[in-house]
ROPAMAR-541739 format. One record per residue: x, y, z of N, C-alpha, C in turn; residue in one letter. Coordinates in steps of 0.1 Angstrom, whole numbers, padded with zeros to 4 digits, always signed. Example, Ala and Ser with C-alpha at 12.3 -4.5 7.8 and 13.67 -1.06 7.14 Angstrom:
! residues 2
+0132-0057+0078+0123-0045+0078+0132-0033+0078a +0128-0022+0071+0137-0011+0071+0129+0000+0079s 
//
This chain:
! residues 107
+0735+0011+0904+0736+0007+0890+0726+0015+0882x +0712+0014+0885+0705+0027+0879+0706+0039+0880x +0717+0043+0893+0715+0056+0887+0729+0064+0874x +0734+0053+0873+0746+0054+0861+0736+0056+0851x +0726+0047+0845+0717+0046+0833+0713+0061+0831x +0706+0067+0842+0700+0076+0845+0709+0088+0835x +0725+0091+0845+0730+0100+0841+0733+0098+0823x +0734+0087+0822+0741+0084+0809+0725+0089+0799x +0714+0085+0804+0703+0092+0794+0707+0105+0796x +0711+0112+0807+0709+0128+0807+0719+0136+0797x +0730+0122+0797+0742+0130+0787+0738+0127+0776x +0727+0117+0770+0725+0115+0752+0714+0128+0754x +0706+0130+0762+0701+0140+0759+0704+0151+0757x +0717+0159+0763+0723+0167+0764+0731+0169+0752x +0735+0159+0749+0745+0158+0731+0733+0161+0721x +0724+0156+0720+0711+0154+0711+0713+0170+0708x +0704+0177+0723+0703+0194+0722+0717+0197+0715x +0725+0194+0719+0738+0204+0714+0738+0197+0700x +0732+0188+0693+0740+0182+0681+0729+0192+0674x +0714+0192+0675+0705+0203+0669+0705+0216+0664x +0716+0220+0679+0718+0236+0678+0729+0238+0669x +0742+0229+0668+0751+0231+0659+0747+0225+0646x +0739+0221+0642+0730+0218+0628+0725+0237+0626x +0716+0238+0636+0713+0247+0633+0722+0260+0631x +0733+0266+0635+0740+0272+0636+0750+0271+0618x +0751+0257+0616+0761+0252+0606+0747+0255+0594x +0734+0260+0593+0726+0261+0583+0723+0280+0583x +0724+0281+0593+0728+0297+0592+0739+0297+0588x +0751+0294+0590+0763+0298+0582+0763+0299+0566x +0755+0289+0566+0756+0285+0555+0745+0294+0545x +0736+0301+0552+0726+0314+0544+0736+0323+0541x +0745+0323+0552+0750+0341+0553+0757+0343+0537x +0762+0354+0539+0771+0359+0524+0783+0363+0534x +0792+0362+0528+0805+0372+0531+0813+0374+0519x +0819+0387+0525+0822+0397+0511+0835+0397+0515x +0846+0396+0502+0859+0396+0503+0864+0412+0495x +0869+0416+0501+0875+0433+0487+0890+0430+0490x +0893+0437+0476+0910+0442+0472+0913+0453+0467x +0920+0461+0466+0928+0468+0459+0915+0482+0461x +0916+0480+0479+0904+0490+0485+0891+0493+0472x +0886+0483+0472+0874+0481+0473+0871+0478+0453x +0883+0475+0449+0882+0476+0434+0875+0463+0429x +0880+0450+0438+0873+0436+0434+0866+0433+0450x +0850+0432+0446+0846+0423+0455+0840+0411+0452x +0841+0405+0460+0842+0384+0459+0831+0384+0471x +0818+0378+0466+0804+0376+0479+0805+0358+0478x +0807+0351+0486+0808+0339+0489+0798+0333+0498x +0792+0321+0498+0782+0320+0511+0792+0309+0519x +0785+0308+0532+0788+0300+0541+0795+0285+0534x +0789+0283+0524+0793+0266+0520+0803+0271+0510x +0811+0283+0508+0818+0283+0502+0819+0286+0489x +0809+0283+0486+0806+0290+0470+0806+0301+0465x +0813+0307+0452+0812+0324+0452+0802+0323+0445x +0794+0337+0448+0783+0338+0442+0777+0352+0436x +0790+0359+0437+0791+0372+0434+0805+0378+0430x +0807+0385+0420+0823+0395+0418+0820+0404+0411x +0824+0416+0418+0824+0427+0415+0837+0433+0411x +0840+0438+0397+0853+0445+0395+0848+0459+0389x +0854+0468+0396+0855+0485+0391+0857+0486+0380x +0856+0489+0369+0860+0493+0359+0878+0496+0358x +0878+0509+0371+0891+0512+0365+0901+0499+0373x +0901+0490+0379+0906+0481+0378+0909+0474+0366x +0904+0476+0352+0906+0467+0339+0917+0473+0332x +0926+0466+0335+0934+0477+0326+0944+0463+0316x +0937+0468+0302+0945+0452+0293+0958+0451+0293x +0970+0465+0298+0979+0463+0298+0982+0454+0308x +0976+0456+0320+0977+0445+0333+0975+0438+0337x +0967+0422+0330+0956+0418+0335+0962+0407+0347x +0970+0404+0350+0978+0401+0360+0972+0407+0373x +0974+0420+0373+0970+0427+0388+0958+0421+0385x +0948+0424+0382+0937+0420+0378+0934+0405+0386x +0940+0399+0377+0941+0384+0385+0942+0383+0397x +0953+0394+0403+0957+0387+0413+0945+0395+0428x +0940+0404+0423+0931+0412+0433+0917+0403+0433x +0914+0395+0423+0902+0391+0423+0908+0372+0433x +0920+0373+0430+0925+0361+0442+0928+0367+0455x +0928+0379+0460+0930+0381+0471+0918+0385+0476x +0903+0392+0469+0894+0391+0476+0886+0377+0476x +0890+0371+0468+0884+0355+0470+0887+0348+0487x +0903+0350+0486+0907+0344+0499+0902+0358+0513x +0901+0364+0507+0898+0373+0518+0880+0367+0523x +0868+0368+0515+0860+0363+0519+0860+0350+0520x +0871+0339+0522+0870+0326+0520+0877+0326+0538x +0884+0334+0542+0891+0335+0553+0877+0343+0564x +0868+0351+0560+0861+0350+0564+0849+0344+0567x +0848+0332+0562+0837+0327+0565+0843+0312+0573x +0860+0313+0571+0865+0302+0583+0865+0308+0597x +0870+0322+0595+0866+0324+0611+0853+0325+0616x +0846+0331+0609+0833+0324+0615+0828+0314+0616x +0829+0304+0609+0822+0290+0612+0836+0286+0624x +0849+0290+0624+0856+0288+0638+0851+0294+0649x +0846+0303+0649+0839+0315+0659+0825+0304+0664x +0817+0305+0657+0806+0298+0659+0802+0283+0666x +0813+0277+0655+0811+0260+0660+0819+0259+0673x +0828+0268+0679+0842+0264+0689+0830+0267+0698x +0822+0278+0702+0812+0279+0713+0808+0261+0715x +0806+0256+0708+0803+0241+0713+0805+0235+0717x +0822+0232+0714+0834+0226+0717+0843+0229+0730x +0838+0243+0732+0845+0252+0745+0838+0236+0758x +0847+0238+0768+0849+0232+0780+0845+0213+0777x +0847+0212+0764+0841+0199+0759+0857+0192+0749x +0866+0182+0758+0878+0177+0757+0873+0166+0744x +0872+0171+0734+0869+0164+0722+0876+0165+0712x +0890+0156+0715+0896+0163+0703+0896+0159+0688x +0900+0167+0677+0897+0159+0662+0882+0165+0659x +0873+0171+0669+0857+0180+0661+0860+0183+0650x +0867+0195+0653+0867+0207+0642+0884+0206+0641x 
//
């Protein structure tokens, strides 16, 4: 009977470590920037980990008042472009956790 208690401390201790490191990992994501471009390299969209943009960059010759449509729509494709990058990484990142660990509903 004690030695069930035993293993059962060794697995809260084991969850503890892993719950720290994915804190920590989910607080780096969250420093990083990632950069979304369109219309090779005309709009760029810098977003951080929590999703927030925090930077757009448009080229000049991207401005064109006859068009402002394209316009529109390049500064929504590098939005989702850095927004798609910062899901595969936080999928990249947090799945390492999750690997050989039957938990379903995590992420």
């Amino acid at each position: 009977m004690m030695r069930g208690m035993g293993n059962m401390q060794n697995m809260m201790k084991q969850m503890q470590k892993m719950q720290k490191k994915m804190q920590e990992a989910q607080e780096e994501l969250a420093e990083k920037t990632f950069e979304g471009t369109a219309g090779g390299g005309m709009v760029t969209v810098s977003i951080n980990g929590q999703k927030q943009v925090i930077d757009v960059k448009i080229n000049p010759e991207a401005v064109d008042p006859e068009d402002v449509e394209m316009l529109q729509d390049l500064v929504l494709a590098a939005t989702n472009d850095a927004l798609k990058k910062v899901d595969d990484t936080t999928n990249e990142t947090m799945g390492q956790f999750t690997k050989g660990m039957n938990l379903p509903g995590m992420f």
